[in-house]
DRENSE-217118 format. One record per residue: x, y, z of N, C-alpha, C in turn; residue in three letters. Coordinates in steps of 0.2 Angstrom, whole numbers, padded with zeros to 4 digits, always signed. Layout:
! DRENSE-217118
XYZXYZXYZAla ...
***
This chain:
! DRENSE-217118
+0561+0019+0192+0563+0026+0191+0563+0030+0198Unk +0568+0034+0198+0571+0037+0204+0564+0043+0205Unk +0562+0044+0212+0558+0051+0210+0564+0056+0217Unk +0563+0060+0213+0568+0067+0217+0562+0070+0221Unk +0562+0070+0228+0560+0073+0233+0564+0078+0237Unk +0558+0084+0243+0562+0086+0246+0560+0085+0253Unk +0563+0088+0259+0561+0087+0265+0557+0090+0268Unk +0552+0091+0270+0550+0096+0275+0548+0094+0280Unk +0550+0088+0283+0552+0088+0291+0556+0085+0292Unk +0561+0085+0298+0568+0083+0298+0566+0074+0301Unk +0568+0070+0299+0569+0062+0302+0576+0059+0300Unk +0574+0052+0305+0578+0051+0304+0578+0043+0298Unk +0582+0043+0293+0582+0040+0289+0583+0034+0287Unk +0580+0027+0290+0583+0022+0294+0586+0017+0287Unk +0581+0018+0280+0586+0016+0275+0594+0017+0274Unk +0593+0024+0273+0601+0027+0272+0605+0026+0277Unk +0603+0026+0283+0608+0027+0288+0607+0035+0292Unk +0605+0038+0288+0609+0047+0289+0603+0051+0291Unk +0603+0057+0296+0597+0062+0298+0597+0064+0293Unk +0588+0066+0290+0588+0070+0282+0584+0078+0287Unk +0587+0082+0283+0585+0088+0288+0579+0095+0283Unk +0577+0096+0284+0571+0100+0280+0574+0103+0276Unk +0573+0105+0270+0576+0106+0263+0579+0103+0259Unk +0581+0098+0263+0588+0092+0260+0585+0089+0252Unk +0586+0087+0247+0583+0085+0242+0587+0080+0239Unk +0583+0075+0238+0586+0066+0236+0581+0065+0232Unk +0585+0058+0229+0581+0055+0226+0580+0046+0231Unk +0572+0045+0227+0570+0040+0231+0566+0036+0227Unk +0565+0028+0228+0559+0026+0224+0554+0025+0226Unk +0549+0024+0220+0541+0026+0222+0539+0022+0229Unk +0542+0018+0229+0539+0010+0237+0541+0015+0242Unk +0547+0020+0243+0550+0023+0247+0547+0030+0248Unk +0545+0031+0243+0541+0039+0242+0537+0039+0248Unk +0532+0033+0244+0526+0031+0249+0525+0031+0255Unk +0530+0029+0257+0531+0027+0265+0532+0034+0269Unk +0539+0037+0265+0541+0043+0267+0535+0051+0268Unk +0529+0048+0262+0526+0055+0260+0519+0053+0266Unk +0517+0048+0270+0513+0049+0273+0509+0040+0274Unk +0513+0035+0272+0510+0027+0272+0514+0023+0278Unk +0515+0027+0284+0520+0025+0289+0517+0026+0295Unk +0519+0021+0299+0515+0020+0306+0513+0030+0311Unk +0519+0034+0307+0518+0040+0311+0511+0043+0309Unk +0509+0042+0300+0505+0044+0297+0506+0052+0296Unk +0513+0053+0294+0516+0060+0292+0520+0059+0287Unk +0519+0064+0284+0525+0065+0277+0530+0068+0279Unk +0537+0065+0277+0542+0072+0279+0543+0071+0271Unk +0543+0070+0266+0545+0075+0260+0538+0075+0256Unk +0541+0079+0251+0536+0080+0245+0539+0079+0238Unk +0536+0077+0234+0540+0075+0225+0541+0082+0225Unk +0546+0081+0220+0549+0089+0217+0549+0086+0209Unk +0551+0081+0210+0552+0080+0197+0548+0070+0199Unk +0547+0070+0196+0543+0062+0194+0544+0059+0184Unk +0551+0056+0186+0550+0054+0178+0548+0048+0176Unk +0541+0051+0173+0536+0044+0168+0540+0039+0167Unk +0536+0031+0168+0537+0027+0168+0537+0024+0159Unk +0541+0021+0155+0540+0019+0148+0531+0017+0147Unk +0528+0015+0152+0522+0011+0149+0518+0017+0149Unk +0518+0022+0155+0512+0027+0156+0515+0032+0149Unk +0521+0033+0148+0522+0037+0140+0520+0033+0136Unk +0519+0027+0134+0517+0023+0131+0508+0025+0127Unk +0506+0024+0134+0498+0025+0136+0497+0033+0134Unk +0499+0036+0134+0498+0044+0134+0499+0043+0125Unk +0504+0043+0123+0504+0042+0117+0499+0039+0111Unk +0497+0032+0115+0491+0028+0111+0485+0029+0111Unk +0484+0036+0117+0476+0038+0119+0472+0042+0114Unk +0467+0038+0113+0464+0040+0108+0458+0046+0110Unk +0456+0053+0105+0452+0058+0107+0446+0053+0110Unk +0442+0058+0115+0437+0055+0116+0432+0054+0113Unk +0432+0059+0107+0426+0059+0101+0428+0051+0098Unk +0433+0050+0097+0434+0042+0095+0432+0036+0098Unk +0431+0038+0105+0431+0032+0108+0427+0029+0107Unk +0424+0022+0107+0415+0021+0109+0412+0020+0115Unk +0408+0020+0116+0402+0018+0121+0405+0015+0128Unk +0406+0010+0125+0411+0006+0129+0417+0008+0133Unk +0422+0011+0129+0429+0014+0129+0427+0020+0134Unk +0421+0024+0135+0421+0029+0138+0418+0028+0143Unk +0413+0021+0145+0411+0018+0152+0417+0018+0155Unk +0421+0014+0153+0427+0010+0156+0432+0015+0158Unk +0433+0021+0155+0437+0026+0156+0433+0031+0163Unk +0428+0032+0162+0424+0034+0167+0423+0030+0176Unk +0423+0023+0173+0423+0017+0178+0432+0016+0182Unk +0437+0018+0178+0442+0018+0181+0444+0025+0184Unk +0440+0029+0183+0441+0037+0186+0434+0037+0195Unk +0431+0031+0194+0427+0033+0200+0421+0037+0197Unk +0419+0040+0190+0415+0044+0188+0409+0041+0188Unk +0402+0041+0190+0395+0039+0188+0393+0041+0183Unk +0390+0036+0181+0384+0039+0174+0378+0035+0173Unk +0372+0037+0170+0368+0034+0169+0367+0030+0165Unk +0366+0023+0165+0366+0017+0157+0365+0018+0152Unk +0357+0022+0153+0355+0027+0147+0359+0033+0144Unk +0365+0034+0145+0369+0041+0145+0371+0040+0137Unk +0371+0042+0134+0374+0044+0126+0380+0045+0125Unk +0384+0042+0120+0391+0046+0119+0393+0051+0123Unk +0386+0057+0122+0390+0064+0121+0389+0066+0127Unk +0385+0064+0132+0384+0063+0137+0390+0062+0142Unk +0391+0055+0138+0398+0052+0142+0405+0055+0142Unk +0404+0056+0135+0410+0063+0134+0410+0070+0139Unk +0405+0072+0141+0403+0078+0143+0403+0076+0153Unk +0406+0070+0154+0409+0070+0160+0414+0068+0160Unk +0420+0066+0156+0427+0065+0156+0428+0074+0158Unk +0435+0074+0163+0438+0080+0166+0441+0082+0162Unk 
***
């Protein structure tokens, strides 16, 4: 999926071919984003996202996520474990619940 960026420093574009100059607004994809917004030997962003449209799986995923009062034990380590959260093994449900953001 396309993400529509803007520019806010001027470079030169060596995919496209063409100087992209501050304000300029395209679209690009994510592999491309990446590089552009700051994963590039200069270690500077020249654009910023402006629209991001979700991928079918992450709508997918938003849609199947269950409240957290539902989830169990488990389902809320693992949630917390993929957010980088700590907790203590002794931690209770409500506990668990009462560190999700």
């Amino acid at each position: 999926m396309p993400i529509l960026v803007r520019v806010i420093e001027d470079f030169r574009d060596k995919e496209a071919g063409i100087q992209r100059s501050t304000g300029e607004e395209f679209e690009t994809s994510k592999g491309r984003f990446a590089v552009l917004a700051g994963a590039n030997p200069y270690r500077r962003a020249f654009v910023e996202m402006l629209q991001d449209t979700p991928d079918d799986d992450v709508v997918e995923e938003a849609e199947d996520a269950k409240p957290l009062e539902a989830q169990t034990v488990a389902e809320l380590k693992a949630s917390l474990d993929e957010k980088g959260i700590e907790y203590s093994n002794r931690a209770t449900k409500a506990d668990l619940i009462d560190l999700h953001p």
